[in-house]
C-alpha positions in Angstrom: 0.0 0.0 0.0 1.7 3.3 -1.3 -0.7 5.4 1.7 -0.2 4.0 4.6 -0.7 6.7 6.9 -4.1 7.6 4.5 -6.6 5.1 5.3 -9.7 5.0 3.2 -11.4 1.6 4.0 -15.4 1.5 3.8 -15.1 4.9 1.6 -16.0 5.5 -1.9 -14.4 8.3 -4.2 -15.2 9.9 -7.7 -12.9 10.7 -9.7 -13.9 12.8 -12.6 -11.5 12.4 -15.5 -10.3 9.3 -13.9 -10.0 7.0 -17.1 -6.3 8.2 -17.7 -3.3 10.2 -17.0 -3.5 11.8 -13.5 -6.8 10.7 -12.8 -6.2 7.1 -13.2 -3.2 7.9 -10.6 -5.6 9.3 -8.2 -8.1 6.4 -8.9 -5.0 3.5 -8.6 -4.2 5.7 -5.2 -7.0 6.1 -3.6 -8.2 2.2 -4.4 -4.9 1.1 -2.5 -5.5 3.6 0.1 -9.1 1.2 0.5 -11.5 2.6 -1.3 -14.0 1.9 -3.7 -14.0 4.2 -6.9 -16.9 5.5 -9.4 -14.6 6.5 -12.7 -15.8 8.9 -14.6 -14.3 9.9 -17.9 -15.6 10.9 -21.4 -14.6 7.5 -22.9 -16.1 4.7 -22.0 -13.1 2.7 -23.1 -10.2 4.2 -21.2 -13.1 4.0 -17.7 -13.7 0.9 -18.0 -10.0 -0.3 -18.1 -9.2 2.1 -15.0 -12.0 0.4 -13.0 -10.7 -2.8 -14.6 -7.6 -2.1 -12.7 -9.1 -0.6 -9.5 -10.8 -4.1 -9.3 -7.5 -6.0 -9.5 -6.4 -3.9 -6.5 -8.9 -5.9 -5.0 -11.9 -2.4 -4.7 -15.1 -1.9 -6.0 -15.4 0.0 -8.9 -18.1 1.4 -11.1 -17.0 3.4 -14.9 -20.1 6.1 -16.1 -18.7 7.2 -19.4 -20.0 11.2 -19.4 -18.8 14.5 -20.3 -19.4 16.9 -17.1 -19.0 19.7 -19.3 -22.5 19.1 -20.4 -25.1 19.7 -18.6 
């Protein structure tokens, strides 16, 4: 676990943007910090493979492909 000291068991985050560069960081991070991550991301290709991963790290993990941009 890369946070130890950052304990996030029981929780779940949402990352928006979280399908690739910094956001899938913060989505791989806070997964091994314990908890459970809602991707979402403008492809629906690149959010699925993060929560893909996320559920590797042994989390939960839900992808919604949107753009937040529009309302």
């Amino acid at each position: 676990m890369y946070l130890t000291k950052f304990d996030l068991e029981g929780r779940t985050a949402i990352v928006t943007g979280g399908g690739s560069w910094i956001g899938k960081g913060i989505c791989l991070a806070l997964a091994q910090a314990g908890a459970n991550i809602v991707v979402v991301n403008r492809s629906a290709n690149t959010a699925e493979a993060t929560a893909h991963e996320v559920q590797e790290i042994g989390r939960k993990s839900l992808a919604i492909p949107t753009d937040v941009c529009d309302l």
